[in-house]
C-alpha positions as CSV (number, residue, x, y, z in Angstrom):
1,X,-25.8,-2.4,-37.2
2,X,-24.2,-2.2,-33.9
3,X,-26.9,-4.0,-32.0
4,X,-26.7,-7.1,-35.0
5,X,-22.9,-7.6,-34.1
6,X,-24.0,-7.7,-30.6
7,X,-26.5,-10.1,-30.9
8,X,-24.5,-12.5,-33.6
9,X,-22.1,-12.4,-30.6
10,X,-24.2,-13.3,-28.2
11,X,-25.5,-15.6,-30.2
12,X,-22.1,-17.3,-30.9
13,X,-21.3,-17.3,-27.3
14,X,-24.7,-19.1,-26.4
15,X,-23.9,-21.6,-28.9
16,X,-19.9,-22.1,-27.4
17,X,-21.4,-22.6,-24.3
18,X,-24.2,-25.0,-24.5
19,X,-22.3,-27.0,-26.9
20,X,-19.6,-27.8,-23.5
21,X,-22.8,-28.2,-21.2
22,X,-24.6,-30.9,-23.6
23,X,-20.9,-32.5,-23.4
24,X,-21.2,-32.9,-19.4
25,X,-24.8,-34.4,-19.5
26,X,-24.7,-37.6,-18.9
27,X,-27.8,-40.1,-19.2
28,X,-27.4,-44.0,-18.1
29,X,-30.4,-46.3,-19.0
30,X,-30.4,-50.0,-17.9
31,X,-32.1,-52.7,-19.1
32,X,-32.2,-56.7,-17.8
33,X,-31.3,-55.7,-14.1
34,X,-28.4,-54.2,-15.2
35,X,-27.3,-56.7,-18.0
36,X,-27.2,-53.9,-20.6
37,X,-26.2,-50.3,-20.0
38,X,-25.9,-47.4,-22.3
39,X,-24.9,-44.3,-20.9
40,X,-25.3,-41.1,-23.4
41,X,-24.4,-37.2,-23.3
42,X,-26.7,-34.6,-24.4
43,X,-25.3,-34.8,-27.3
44,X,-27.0,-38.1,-28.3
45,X,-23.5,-39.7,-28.5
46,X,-23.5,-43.3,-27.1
47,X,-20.4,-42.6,-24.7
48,X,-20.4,-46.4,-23.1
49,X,-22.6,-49.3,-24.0
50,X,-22.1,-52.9,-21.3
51,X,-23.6,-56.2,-22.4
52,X,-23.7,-58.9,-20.3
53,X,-21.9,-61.9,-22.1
54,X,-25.0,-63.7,-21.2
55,X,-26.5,-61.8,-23.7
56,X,-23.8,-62.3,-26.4
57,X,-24.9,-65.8,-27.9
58,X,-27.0,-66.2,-31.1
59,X,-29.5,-67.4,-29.1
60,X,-30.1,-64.5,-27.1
61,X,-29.7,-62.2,-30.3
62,X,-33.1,-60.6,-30.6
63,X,-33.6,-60.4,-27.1
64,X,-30.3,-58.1,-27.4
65,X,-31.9,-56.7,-30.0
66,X,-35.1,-55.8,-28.4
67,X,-33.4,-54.8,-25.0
68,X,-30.6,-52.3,-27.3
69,X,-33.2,-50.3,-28.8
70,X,-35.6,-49.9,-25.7
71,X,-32.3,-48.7,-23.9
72,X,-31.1,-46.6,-26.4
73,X,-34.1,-44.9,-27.3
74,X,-35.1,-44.0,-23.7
75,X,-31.9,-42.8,-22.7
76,X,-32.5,-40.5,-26.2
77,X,-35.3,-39.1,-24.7
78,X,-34.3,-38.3,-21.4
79,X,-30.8,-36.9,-22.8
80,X,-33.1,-34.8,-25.0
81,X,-35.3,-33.7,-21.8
82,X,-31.9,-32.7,-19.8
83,X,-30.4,-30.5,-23.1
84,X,-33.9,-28.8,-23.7
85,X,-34.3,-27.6,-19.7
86,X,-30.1,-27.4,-19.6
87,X,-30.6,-25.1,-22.9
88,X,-33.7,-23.1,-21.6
89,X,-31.6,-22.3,-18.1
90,X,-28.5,-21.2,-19.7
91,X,-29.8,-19.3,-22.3
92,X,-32.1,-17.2,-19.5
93,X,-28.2,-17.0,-17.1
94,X,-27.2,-15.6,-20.9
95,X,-30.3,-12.9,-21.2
96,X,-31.1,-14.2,-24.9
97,X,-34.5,-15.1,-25.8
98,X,-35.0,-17.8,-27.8
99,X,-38.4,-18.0,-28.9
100,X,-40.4,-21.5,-28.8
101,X,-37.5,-22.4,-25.7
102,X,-39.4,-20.3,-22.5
């Protein structure tokens, strides 16, 4: 019984502490030389997000469009890629296990 409290504990404390490192990663994709810029944490939360005002007439729209969701969806992926090896390493500084991560 002793050992579940311990590990629930740990367990809890793994979780307090990769929650604060997925809050300090920090991913910035740019798209258009430049012209668009979404930066994201490992979180996936959009934490800035810069459009050119070239970009901001109807014209342009689904060329926005297009370059938005390129940019958003890779800087997804490689905040997903820093969280996974960010998780991986604190868990092992931790000593917890966590089966399908190593």
């Amino acid at each position: 019984m002793l050992d579940k409290l311990k590990q629930m504990k740990q367990l809890y404390d793994l979780q307090k502490k990769i929650k604060k490192e997925m809050e300090q990663i920090s991913v910035t994709i740019e798209e258009a030389g430049g012209k668009i810029k979404v930066t994201m944490n490992g979180e996936m939360k959009v934490m800035d997000l810069s459009i050119d005002p070239f970009y901001l007439v109807p014209e342009k729209g689904v060329e926005l469009q297009n370059m938005l969701k390129r940019a958003i969806s890779n800087a997804v992926g490689q905040a997903q890629q820093k969280s996974a090896a960010r998780m991986q390493q604190v868990s092992k500084e931790m000593g917890i296990n966590l089966p399908g991560m190593m």
